[in-house]
C-alpha positions, 0 to 999 in steps of 0.5 A: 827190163828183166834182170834176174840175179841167180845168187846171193849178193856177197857178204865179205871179199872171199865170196866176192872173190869166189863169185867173180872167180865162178862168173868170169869163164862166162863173159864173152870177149870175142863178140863181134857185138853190134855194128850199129846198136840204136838204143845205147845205155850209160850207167855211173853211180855216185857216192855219198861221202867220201864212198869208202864206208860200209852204209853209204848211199848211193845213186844209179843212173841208168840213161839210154840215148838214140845212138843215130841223134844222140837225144835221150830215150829214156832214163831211171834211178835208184838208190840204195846204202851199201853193203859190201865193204871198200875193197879195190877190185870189188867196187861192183858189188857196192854199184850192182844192187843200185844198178841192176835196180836202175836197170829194171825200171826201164822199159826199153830194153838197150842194145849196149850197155856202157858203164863207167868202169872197167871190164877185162881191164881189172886184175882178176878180168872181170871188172863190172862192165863184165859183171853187167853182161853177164847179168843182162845178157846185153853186149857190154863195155867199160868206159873209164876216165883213168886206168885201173890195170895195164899200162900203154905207150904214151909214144904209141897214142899219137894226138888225134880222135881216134888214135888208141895204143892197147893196154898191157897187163902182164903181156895181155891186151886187157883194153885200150886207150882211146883219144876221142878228141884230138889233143885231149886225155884219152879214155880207157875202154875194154870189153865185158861180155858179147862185144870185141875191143875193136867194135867196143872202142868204135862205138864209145868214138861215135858216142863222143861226137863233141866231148872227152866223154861219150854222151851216155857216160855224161848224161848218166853222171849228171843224173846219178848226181842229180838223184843223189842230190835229192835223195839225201836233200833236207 
């Protein structure tokens, strides 16, 4: 898969703040993005470390699944240290480089893109689900364990699969809480670039047939692990 990145990565927080400041008028929020997508891809990192050092490797996994049987169609990996600094709001330019190498090792190209992360649902609206569409071209989501930006009502999240109550941030929707499995925690999904929330949550729902968790985001957690388990084994 072809992905081409049209600058420089930055080199300290006021460039990365200049970039996300210069890329964000480009992601497209109102979608409506795919009805039924047949290649899905879940991305997720993990950290060597305590992930808070300039150096730290990390590993990306990139997974696409069949979104009507749920089997995995293809899988890829890179690795890569870090050379951006841990600055909250900036976690994307510490994944991309590993990503974007992930991702252009596939041969397939995905119809969706689910990340582990945030999109809209980040202080400054472009949060890496955002960062990846743009980049790809490809409709993109966020997909979180916790929140980052926002709050919901939790009297308004009522407890069975399927409910959601938005995410408020300063009077913004910026994404929402979604339950995918009755009486579990929720998820926090919020839209990065060709997909609308509505269409984003359906979506991550038909994922998680079984789990708290869509299956691309668990495949791509169990790689990134496992990749970084033999990168840095001996």
């Amino acid at each position: 898969m072809r992905v081409d990145v049209p600058y420089a990565w930055p080199a300290d927080e006021a460039e990365a703040l200049a970039l996300q400041a210069r890329l964000r008028p480009l992601a497209d929020h109102r979608g409506p993005g795919p009805a039924a997508p047949r290649l899905v891809a879940g991305l997720d990192v993990a950290y060597a470390g305590d992930g808070r050092g300039t150096g730290d490797l990390v590993a990306a996994a990139v997974v696409v699944v069949d979104s009507a049987t749920l089997e995995v169609v293809e899988r890829a990996t890179a690795t890569a240290a870090t050379t951006f600094p841990y600055v909250p709001g900036l976690f994307a330019f510490r994944e991309l480089p590993a990503l974007v190498a992930a991702l252009r090792e596939l041969t397939a190209v995905p119809d969706l893109l689910l990340c582990d992360g945030h999109g809209r649902a980040h202080p400054r609206r472009f949060g890496l689900a955002c960062h990846l569409g743009v980049l790809t071209g490809l409709p993109t989501a966020g997909v979180a364990k916790t929140p980052f930006t926002g709050r919901h009502d939790p009297a308004a999240l009522a407890g069975h699969r399927g409910a959601h109550a938005d995410l408020l941030d300063d009077g913004e929707v910026v994404g929402r809480a979604l339950r995918t499995r009755a009486g579990v925690k929720p998820v926090y999904v919020s839209t990065g670039h060709l997909i609308d929330l509505p269409t984003a949550c359906a979506r991550v729902l038909d994922l998680a047939p079984h789990y708290r968790l869509p299956e691309t985001t668990r495949q791509a957690d169990h790689l990134s692990r496992e990749a970084l388990r033999a990168a840095t084994a001996g």
